[in-house]
N, C-alpha and C positions, 0 to 999 in steps of 0.2 A: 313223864308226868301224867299217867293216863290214871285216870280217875280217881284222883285221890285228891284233887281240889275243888274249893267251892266258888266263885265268884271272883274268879281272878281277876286281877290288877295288872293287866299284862302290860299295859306301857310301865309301871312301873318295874314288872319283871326282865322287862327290855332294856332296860335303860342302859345297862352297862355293857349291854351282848352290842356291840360293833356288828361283827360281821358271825351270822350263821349261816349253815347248810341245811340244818337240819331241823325241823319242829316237828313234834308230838303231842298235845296237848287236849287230845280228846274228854270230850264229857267235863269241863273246866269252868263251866256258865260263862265262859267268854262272850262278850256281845258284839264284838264290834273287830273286823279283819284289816284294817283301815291302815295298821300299823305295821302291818307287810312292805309295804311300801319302800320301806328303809333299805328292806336287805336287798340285795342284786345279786344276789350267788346262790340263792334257794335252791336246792334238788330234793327236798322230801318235805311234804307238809299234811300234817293231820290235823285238822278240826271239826273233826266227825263229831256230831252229840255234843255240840255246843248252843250257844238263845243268841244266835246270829241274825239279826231281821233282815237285811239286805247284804247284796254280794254284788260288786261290782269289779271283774276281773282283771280288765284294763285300766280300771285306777288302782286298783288293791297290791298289784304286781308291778313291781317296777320293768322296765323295758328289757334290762339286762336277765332277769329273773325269768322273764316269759321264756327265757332260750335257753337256762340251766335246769329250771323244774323239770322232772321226772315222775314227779306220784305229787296229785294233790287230793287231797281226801277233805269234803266239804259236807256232809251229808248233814241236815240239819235238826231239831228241836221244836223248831217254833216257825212260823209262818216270814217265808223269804223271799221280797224280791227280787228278779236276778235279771242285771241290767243286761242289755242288747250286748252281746260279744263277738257280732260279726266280723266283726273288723280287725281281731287279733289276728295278725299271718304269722307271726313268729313264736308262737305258743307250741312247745314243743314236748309237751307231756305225753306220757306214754300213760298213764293209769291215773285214770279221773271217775271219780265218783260226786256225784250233785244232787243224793237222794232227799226228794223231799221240799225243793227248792221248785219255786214257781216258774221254770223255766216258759210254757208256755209253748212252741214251736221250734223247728230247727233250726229258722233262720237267726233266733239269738243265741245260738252256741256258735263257740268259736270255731275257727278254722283248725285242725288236729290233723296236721300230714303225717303225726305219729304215734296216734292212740293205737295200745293194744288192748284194755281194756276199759270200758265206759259204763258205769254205772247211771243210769237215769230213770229211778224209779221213784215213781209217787213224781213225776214232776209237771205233771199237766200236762204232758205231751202224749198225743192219742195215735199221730203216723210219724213214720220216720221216711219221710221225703225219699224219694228215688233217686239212684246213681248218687251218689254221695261221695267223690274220691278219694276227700282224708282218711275212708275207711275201708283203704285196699291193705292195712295189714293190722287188721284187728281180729283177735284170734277169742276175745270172750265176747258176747254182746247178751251176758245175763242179764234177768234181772229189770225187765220192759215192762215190768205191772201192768202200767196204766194202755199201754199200744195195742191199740185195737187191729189196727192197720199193717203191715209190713208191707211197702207202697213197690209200685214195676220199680226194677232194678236197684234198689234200696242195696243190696250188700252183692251187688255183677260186681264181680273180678276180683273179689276179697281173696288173692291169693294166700292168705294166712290160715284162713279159718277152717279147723277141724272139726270141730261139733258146735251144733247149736240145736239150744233149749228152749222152746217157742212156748212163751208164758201162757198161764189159762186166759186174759185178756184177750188175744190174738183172733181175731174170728176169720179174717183175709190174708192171703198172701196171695201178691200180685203175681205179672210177668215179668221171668226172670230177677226174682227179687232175689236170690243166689245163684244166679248162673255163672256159671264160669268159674268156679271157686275151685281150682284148683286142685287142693289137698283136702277138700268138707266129705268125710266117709260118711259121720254120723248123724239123725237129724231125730229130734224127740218134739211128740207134737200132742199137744192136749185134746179132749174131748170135743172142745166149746169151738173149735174152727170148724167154718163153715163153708167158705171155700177156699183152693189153693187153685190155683190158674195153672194147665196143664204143664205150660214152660217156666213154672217157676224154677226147676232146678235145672235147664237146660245147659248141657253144658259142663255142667258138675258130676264128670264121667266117676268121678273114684268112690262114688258112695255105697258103702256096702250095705247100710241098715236104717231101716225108719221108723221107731220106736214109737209107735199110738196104744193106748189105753190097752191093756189086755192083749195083744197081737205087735208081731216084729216081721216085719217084711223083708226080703233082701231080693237082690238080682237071680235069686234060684229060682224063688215062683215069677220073677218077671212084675213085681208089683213098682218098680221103680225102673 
């Protein structure tokens, strides 16, 4: 049902759905997520580009649901508060996207032992906190508009991660804020950084290429 309704009435569109798995309901004027609640079996959910004002994870989800979700897609329209989500441990999604939602800091995202990809752009969050270990097997981390920062050891031991794309926002990267990464060959990096901290990629033997403006380095001339 992606974009072809206007002002849904979605309790009343629920009403007879018992038990789903799956929602798509993008771009729908939905306001309100409230009504998730019900289902306990969810593993795909889209409400991307809906007039959602507030999100509250651990109420909107029911307890069974935090542990079958796989993809929730949240990204928002209109100006959202997004209540403190520390405290989820059993949130078990793998592909979350929160663009545009007032997150604010790290410490209100939830606990993710098994995100691989994270959207959090536009959300008011300007560092992404150091050593962070739900995000040892996150393999995209696009998409950081607003991060100025990429804080000491923010993504050590990311066994997952192949490439990453360090947005024109980025001005720092700390120590070892990808060390140890395993399988990261590729690394693309904007104009606008200003420093990277000699040890940031310590560690991170397998990389073969470093993609800056105009110039591509590799371990032949010894620039990495």
């Amino acid at each position: 049902a992606d974009n072809i309704c206007d002002a849904l009435d979605i309790n009343t569109l629920t009403t007879s759905m018992a038990e789903l798995k799956f929602i798509s309901l993008e771009n729908c004027g939905i306001t309100s997520a409230s009504w998730l609640s019900k289902y306990d079996k969810l593993e795909y959910v889209n409400l991307a580009r809906n007039d959602i004002p507030a999100m509250d994870l651990d109420a909107y989800l029911s307890n069974a649901s935090q542990k079958t979700l796989k993809e929730l897609y949240l990204d928002t329209n209109v100006d959202c508060t997004f209540a403190n989500s520390f405290y989820m441990t059993d949130f078990n999604v793998e592909k979350l996207s929160l663009e545009g939602m007032n997150i604010g800091k790290m410490e209100n995202m939830p606990y993710l032992p098994n995100i691989k990809y994270l959207n959090i752009a536009n959300t008011g969050l300007h560092s992404l906190i150091g050593d962070i270990p739900e995000m040892r097997e996150v393999y995209s981390i696009e998409r950081y508009e607003t991060v100025e920062t990429i804080d000491d050891y923010a993504f050590k031991n990311c066994s997952a991660l192949e490439t990453i794309v360090i947005p024109d926002s980025v001005k720092s990267i700390g120590i070892a804020a990808f060390g140890d990464c395993e399988k990261l060959e590729k690394i693309t990096i904007s104009d606008s950084i200003r420093s990277i901290d000699r040890d940031a990629f310590l560690g991170s033997d397998k990389i073969i290429a470093v993609y800056c403006p105009d110039k591509v380095f590799n371990r032949s001339n010894k620039t990495i």
